[in-house]
C-alpha distance (Angstrom), angle and dihedral (degrees) to the residues before:
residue distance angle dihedral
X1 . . .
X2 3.67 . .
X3 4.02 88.3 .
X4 4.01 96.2 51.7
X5 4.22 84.7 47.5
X6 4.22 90.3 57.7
X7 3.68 83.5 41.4
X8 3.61 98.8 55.9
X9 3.58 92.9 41.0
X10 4.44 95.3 51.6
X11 3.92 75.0 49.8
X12 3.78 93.3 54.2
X13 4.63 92.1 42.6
X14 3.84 86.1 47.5
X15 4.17 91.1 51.4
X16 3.72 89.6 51.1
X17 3.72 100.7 42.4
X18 3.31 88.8 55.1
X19 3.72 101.1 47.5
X20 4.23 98.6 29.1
X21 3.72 112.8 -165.4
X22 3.92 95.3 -103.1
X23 4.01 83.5 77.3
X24 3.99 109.2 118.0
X25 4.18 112.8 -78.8
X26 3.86 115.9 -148.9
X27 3.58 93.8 -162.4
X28 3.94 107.7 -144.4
X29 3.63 136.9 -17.5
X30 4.20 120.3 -151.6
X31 4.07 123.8 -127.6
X32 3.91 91.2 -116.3
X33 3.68 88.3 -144.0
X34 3.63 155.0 82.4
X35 3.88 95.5 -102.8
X36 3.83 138.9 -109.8
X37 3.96 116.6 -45.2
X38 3.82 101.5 -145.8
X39 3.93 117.2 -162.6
X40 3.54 124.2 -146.9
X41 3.66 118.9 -168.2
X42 3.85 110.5 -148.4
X43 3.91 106.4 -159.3
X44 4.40 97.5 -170.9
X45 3.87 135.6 27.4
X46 3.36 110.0 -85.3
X47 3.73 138.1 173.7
X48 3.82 112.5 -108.4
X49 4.01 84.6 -136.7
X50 3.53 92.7 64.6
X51 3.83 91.5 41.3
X52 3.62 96.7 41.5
X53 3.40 138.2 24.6
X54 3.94 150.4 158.7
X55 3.65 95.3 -93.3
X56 3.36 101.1 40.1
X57 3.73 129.1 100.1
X58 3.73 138.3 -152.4
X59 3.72 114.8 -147.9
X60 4.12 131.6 177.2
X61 3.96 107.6 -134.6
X62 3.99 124.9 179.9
X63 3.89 87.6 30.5
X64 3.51 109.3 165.5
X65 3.97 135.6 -167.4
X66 4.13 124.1 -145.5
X67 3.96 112.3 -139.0
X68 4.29 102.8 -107.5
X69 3.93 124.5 -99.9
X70 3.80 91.6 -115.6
X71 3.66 119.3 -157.1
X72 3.81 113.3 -99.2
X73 4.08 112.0 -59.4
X74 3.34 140.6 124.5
X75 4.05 106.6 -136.8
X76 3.48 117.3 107.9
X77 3.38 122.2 -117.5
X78 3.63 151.6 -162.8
X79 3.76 142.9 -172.2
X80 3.75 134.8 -159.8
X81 4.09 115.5 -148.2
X82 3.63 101.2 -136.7
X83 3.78 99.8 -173.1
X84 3.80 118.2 14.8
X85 3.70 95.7 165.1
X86 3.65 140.5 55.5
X87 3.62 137.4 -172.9
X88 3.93 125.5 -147.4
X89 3.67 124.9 -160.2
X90 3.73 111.4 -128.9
X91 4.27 86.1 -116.7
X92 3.48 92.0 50.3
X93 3.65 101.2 65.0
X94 4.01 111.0 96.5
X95 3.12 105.7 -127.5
X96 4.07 151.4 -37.9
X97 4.14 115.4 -114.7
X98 3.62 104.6 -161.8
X99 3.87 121.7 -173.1
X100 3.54 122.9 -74.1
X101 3.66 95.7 -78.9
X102 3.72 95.6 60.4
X103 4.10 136.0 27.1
X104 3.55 106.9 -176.4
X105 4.08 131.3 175.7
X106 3.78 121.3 -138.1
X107 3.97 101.7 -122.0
X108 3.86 120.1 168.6
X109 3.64 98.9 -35.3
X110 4.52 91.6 -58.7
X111 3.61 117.0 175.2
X112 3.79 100.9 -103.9
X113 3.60 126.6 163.7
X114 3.86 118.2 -120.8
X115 3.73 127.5 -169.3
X116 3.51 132.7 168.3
X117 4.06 119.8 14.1
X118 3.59 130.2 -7.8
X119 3.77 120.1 -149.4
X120 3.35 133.5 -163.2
X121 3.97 131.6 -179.9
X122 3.36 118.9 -148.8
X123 3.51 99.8 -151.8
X124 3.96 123.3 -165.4
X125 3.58 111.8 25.6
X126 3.73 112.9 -179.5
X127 3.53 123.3 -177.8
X128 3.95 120.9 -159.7
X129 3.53 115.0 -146.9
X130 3.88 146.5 164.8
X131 3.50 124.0 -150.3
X132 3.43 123.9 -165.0
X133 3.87 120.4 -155.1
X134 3.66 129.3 -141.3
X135 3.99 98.4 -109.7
X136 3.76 89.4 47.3
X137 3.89 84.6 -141.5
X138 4.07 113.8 71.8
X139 3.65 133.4 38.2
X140 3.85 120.2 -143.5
X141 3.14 119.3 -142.0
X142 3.89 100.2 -163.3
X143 3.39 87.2 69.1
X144 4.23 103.8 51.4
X145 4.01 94.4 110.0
X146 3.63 125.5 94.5
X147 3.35 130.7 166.5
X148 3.93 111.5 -132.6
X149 4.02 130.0 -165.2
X150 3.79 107.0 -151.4
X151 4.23 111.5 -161.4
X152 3.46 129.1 -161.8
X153 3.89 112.7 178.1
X154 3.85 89.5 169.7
X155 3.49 144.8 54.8
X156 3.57 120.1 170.3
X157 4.24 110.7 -151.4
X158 4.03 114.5 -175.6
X159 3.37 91.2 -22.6
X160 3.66 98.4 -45.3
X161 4.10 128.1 117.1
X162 3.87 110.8 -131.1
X163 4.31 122.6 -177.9
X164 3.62 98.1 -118.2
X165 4.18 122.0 -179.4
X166 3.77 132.4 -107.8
X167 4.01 128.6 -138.1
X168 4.06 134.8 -171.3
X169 3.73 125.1 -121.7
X170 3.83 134.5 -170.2
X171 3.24 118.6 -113.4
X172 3.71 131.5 -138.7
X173 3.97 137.8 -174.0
X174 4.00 102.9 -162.3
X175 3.69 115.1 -151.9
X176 3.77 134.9 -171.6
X177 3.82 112.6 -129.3
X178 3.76 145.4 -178.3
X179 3.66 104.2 -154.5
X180 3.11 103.6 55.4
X181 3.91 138.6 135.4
X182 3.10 119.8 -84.8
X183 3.60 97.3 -111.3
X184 4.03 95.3 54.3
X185 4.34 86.1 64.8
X186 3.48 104.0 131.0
X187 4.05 94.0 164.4
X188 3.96 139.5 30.2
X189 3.49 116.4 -166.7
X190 4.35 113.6 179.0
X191 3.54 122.4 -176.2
X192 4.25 115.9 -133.0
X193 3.83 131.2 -173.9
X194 4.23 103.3 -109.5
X195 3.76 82.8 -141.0
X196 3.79 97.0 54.6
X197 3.99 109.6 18.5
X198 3.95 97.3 -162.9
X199 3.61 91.1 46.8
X200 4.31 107.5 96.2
X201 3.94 121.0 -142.8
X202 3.35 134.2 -161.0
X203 3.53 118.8 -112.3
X204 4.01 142.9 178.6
X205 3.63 96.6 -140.6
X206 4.12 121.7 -172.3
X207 3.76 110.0 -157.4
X208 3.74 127.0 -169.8
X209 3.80 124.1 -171.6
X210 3.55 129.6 -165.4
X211 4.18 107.2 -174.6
X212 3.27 139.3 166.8
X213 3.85 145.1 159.1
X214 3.97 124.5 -81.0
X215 3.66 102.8 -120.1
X216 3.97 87.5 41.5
X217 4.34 106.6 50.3
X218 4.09 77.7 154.9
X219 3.51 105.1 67.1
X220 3.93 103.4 56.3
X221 4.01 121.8 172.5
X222 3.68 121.5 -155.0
X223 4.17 130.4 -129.5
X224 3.61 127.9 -178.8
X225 3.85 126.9 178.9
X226 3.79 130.6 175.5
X227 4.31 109.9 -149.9
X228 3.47 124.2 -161.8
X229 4.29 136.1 175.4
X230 3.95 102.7 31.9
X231 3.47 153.4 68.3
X232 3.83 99.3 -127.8
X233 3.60 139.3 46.5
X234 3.63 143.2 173.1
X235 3.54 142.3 -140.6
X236 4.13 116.9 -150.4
X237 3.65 139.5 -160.8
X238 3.97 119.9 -131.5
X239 3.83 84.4 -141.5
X240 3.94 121.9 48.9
X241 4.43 82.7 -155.3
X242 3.26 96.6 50.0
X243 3.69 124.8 98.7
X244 3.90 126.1 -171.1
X245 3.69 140.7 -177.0
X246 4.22 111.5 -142.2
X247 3.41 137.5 151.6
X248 3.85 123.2 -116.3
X249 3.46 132.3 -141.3
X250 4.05 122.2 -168.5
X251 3.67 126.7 -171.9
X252 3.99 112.0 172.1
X253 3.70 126.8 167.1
X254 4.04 116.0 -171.1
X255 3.60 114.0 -157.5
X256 4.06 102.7 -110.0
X257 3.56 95.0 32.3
X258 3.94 136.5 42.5
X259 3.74 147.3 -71.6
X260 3.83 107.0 -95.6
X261 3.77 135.3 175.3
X262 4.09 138.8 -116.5
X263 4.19 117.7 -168.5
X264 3.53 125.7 179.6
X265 3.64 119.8 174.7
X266 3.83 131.3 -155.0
X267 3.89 84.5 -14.1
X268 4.16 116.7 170.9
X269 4.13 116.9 -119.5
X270 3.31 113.4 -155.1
X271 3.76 132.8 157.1
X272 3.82 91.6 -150.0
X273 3.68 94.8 62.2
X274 4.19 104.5 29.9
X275 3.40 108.5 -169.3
X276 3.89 127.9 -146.4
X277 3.61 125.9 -152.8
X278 3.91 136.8 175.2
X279 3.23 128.5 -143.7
X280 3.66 131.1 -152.3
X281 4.18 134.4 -134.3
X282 4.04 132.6 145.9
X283 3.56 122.0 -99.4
X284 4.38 90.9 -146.2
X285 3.69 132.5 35.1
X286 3.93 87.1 -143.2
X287 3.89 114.9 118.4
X288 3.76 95.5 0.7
X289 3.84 118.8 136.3
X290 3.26 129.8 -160.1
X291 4.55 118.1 -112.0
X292 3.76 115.2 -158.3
X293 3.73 120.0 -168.0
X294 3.77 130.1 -171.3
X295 3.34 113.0 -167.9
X296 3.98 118.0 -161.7
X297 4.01 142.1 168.0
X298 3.82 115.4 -87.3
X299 3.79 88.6 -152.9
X300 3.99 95.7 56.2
X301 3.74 109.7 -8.2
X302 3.30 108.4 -119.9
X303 3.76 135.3 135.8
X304 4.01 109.9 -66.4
X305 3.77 102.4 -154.7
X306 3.82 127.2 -179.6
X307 3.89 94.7 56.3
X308 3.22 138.0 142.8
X309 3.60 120.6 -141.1
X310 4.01 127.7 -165.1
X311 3.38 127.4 -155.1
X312 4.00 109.5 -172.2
X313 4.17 132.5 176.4
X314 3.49 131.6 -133.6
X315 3.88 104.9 -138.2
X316 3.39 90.4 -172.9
X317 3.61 111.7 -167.9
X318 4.11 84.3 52.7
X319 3.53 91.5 52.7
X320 3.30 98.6 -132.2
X321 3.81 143.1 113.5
X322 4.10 109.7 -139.5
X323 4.34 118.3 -168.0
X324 3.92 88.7 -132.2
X325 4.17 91.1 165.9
X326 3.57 133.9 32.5
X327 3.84 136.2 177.2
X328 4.04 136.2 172.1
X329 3.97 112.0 -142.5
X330 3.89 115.6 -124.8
X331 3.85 127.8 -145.5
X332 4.04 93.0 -56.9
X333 3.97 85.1 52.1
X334 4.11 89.5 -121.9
X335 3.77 119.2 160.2
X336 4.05 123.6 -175.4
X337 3.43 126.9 -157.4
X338 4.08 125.6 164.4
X339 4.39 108.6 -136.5
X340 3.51 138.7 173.5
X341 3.65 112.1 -121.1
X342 4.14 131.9 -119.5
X343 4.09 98.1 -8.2
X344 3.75 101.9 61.0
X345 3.84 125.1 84.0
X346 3.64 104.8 -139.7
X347 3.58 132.9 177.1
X348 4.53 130.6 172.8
X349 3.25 126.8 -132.1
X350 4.24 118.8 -162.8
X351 3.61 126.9 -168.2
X352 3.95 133.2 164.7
X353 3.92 122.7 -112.9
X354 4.22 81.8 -88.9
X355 3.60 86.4 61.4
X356 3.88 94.4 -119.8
X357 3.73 109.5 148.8
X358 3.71 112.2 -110.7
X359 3.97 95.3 175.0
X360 3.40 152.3 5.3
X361 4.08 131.9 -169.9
X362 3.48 130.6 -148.7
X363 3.91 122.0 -120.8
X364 3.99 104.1 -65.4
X365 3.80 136.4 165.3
X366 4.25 124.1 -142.9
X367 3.34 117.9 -132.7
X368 3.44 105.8 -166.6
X369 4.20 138.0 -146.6
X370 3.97 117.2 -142.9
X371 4.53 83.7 -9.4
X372 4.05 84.4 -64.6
X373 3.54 122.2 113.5
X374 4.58 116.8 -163.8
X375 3.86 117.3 -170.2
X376 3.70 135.1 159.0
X377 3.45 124.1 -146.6
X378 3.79 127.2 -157.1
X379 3.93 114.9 -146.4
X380 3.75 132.8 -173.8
X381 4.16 121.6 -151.8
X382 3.63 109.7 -96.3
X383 4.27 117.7 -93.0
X384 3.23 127.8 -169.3
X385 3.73 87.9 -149.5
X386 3.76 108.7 35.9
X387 4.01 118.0 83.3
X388 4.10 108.2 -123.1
X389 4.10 103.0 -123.4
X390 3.91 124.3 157.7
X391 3.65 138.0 146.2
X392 3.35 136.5 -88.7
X393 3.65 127.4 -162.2
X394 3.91 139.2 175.8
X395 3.21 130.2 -148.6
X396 4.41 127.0 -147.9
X397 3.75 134.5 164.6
X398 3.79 123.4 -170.9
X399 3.76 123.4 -148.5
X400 3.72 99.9 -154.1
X401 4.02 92.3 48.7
X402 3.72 91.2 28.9
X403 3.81 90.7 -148.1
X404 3.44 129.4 139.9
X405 3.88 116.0 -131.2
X406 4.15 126.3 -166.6
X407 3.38 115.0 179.0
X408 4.00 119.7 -173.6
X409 3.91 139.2 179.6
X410 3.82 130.3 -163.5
X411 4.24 99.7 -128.0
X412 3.65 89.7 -136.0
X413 4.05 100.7 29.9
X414 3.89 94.0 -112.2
X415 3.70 121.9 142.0
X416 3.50 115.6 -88.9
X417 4.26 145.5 156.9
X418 3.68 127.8 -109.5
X419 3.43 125.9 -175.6
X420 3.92 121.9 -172.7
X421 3.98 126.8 -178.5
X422 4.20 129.5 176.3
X423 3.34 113.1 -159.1
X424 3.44 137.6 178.5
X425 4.00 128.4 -151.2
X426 4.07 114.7 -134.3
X427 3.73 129.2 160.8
X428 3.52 97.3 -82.9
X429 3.59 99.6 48.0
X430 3.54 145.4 -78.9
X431 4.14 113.8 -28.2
X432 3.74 115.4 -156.3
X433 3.99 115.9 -136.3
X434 3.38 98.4 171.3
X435 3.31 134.9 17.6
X436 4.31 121.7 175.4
X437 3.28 156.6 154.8
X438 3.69 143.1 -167.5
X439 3.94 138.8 -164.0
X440 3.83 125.0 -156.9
X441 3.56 141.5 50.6
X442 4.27 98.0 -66.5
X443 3.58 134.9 12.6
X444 3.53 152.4 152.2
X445 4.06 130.3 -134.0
X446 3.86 128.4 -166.9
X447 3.66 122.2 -148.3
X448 4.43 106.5 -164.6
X449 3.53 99.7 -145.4
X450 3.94 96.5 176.9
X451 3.51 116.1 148.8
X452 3.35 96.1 21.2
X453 4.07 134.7 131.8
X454 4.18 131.8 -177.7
X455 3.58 136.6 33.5
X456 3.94 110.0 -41.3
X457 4.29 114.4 -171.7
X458 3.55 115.6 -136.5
X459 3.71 120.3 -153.3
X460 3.82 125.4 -161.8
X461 4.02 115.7 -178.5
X462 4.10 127.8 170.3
X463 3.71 133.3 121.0
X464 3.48 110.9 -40.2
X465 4.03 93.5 4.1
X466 3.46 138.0 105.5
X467 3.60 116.3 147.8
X468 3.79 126.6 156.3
X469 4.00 128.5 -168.6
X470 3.57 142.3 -178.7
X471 3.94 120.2 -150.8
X472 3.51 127.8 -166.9
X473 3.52 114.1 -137.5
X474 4.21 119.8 -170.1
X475 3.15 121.1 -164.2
X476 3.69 115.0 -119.3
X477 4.25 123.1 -98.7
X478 3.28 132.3 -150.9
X479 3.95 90.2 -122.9
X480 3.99 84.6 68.3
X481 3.79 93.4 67.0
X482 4.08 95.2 48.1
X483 4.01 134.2 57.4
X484 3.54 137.4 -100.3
X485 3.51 91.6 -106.6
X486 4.21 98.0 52.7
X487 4.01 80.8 47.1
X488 4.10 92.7 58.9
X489 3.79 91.7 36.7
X490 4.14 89.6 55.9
X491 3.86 92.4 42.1
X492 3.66 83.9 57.8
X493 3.57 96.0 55.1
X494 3.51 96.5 48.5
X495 3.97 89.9 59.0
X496 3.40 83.6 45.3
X497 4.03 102.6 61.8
X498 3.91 84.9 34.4
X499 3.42 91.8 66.7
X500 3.92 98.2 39.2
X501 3.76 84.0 52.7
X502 3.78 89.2 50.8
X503 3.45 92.8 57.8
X504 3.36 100.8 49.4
X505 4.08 102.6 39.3
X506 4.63 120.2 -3.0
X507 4.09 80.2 -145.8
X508 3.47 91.0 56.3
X509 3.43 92.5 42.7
X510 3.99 97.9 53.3
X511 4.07 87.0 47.4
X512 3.43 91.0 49.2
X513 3.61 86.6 45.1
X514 3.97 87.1 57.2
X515 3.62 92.8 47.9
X516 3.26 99.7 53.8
X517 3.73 96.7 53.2
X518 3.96 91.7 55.0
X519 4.22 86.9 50.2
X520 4.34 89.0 51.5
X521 3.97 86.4 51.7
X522 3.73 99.3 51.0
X523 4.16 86.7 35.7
X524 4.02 80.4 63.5
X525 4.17 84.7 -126.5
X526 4.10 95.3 102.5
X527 3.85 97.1 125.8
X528 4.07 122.2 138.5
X529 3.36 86.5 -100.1
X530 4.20 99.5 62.6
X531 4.01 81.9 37.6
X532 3.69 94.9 61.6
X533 4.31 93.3 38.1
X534 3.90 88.2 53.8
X535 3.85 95.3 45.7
X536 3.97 96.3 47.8
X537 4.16 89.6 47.0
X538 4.54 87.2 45.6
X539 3.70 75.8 55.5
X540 3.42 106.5 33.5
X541 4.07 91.4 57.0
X542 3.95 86.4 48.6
X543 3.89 88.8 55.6
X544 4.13 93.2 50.0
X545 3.67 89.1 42.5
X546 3.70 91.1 57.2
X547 3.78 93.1 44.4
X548 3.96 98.4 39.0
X549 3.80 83.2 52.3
X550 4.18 98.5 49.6
């Protein structure tokens, strides 16, 4: 016995030193059926509460697995049975089909009489596996399908061994491809200019895929692809059959524009029904501001990660809105979208990674400080049974009024609290200039800002607000209230004391030099220009001074 245990084992080194562990993996393969029907034969009446009930378990013992007829090639190779057994839960079985005398359902362990045959489907068997090819080096994908016989000459039921059957299955290992037939397409993805929708761009586009098949959301498989040099791409299945759910990832830069994003989630590939998408990017970098969004909990908050945020244009003499950006917020809740400012009609769409709709905006325009746009948005968990309604309010200041205007509107008219402070840091503290609040289901608050210079912060909080703002107020110059003309004919004055000065005295010159800077800046006309005029004629006077006095 001792000699047949060493010779098993030098068996076992030789095995893995010829096929090492750095040989290619293919990490699962799916049972591309329904499952095993397993017949029970039932020989008396019995009660199904004797037979089955909630703590009992039905389990598959001495299951075995037949090698595959592989297509024709030479390589060895070897498989490892991951997970020959499975255990069912007395409630998760499907159902029991009696005879024709009774049809009873398995409900919390009820006292139902069964005769005749019980049947129970085992429904998706998977079977991990690793195969190992001859080379050690490639995997060959003409070669993935096997065809496996899975036995199961035991079932034990409440403690009792019954004969059950066995039944073969086909195999398949679905893959995601990019040259492919045309007939496999599952997915068309073309890249337009946001500025001109029927105009094509060229884009690099990164795609990663995480698939997998509907009865099985657990056992996910993973593609990633870099394109290049077109327009349009597609995304094909291994098997024209077979349908999968995946999510889809896009990230495609074109080369006068920027690098945008595409997210689908839980979306259905199917060859039957090939879907085509476009996808949207600028063709300049010109006039483009940046939009920040932070999106947060209403009920606490806090960063709301995993969603998906929409950013759709009105083209408005098509009629039609178009999702020409999309991004899905990380663990600091940050989506980025690129805009143009003022002239576009806007509006954001948010869902979860279920694709339930968590929000949607109304038509708004950004206006934009320094080309970067900042707002928070307050989200709620989707419910099926709760109406979405939040807030939305705009923000305006005018210079010639200098009043600060907030406008706000409750989505679904209810009655609702909005609070709005402008404040304005100084080094003492934090001084209040405003400080409101409003009741009802619309409103509108004005802040008085006269007087006032710097950056002030406005704050506007409420259910389903937050929205923060910095405005830039400059305080008002003389130069705003006269002409270009009066500005030129002052500037010209100015050089023309400087020199006079110059000629008379260089100190007088240089501090009228000084003064005459200070009187362009509150004139509104201090531009390089005026700077370098007035510092040639402070030294010009010097420089006739000098020579009128030699």
């Amino acid at each position: 016995m001792a000699k047949l245990r060493l010779w098993v084992l030098a068996v076992v080194l030789l095995f893995l030193a010829l096929f090492p562990a750095g040989a290619v993996i293919l990490d699962g393969a799916f049972l591309n059926s329904t499952g095993i029907s397993l017949t029970i034969n039932i020989s008396s009446l019995l009660n199904a509460s004797e037979v089955l009930v909630a703590s009992d378990s039905i389990w598959f013992s001495n299951v075995s697995y037949v090698n595959p007829a592989q297509a024709s090639k030479g390589d060895l190779i070897s498989y490892n049975i991951t997970h020959p057994n499975k255990d069912y839960g007395v409630l998760e079985l499907p159902y029991i089909s009696s005879s024709s005398n009774y049809t009873k359902m398995v409900v919390n362990g009820l006292d139902l009489p069964v005769d005749g045959s019980l049947i129970m489907p085992v429904k998706n068997c998977n079977i991990g596996f690793i195969r190992y090819d001859g080379l050690g080096t490639t995997y060959d994908r003409d070669y993935n399908s096997s065809f496996w016989s899975c036995a199961s000459n035991t079932v034990r039921l409440n403690y009792t061994d019954l004969t059950t059957g066995s039944s073969t299955f086909y195999i398949v290992d679905a893959t995601v491809a990019t040259n492919c037939s045309e007939g496999n397409v599952t997915l068309w993805f073309n890249i337009r200019d946001e500025d001109y929708p029927t105009v094509p761009l060229d884009a690099v586009a990164e795609v990663e895929l995480n698939y997998w098949y509907p009865a099985t959301p657990f056992y996910v498989r993973n593609f990633t692809l870099e394109y290049s040099g077109n327009s349009t791409y597609g995304i094909c299945l291994s098997n024209n059959l077979t349908t999968l759910n995946a999510d889809l990832y896009i990230k495609y830069t074109t080369d006068n524009g920027f690098t945008h994003r595409y997210i689908l989630a839980n979306n259905t590939l199917n060859v039957a029904d090939v879907q085509n998408i476009s996808i949207y990017n600028f063709n300049t970098t010109t006039g483009i501001s940046d939009l920040k969004i932070t999106t947060r909990k209403n009920a606490d908050y806090k960063f709301y990660p995993e969603i998906i945020g929409k950013l759709q244009r009105r083209y408005t003499a098509e009629g039609v809105w178009r999702t020409v950006q999309m991004d899905k917020s990380g663990d600091f809740g940050l989506l980025f979208y690129n805009i143009r400012e003022e002239n576009i009609d806007y509006r954001l769409i948010f869902t979860d990674m279920q694709n339930n709709i968590l929000k949607t905006t109304e038509t708004i325009k950004f206006s934009c400080t320094s080309a970067i746009c900042e707002l928070t948005v307050l989200l709620d968990p989707y419910s099926a049974t709760a109406a979405s309604s939040a807030i939305i309010a705009i923000l305006s200041y005018d210079n010639d009024t200098q009043m600060l205007t907030m406008d706000w509107v409750d989505e679904l008219a209810g009655t609702r609290t909005v609070h709005m402070t402008a404040t304005q840091g100084t080094v003492t503290g934090v001084n209040y200039l405003c400080n409101m609040t409003q009741t009802g289901a619309a409103g509108t608050m004005d802040c008085n800002l006269t007087g006032r210079s710097g950056v002030v912060e406005v704050t506007v909080t409420g259910s389903g607000v937050y929205l923060k703002e910095y405005i830039d107020i400059i305080t008002g110059k003389i130069g705003n209230l006269i002409g270009k003309s009066e500005g030129a004919f002052w500037a010209v004055m100015i050089m023309i004391t400087c020199i006079m000065f110059g000629v008379f005295s260089p100190v007088g010159a240089i501090i009228t030099m000084f003064i005459g800077l200070l009187l362009t800046y509150l004139l509104g006309i201090f531009t390089p220009l005026t700077t370098s005029f007035i510092v040639i004629a402070a030294v010009a006077g010097i420089a006739i001074g000098f020579k009128v006095r030699n």
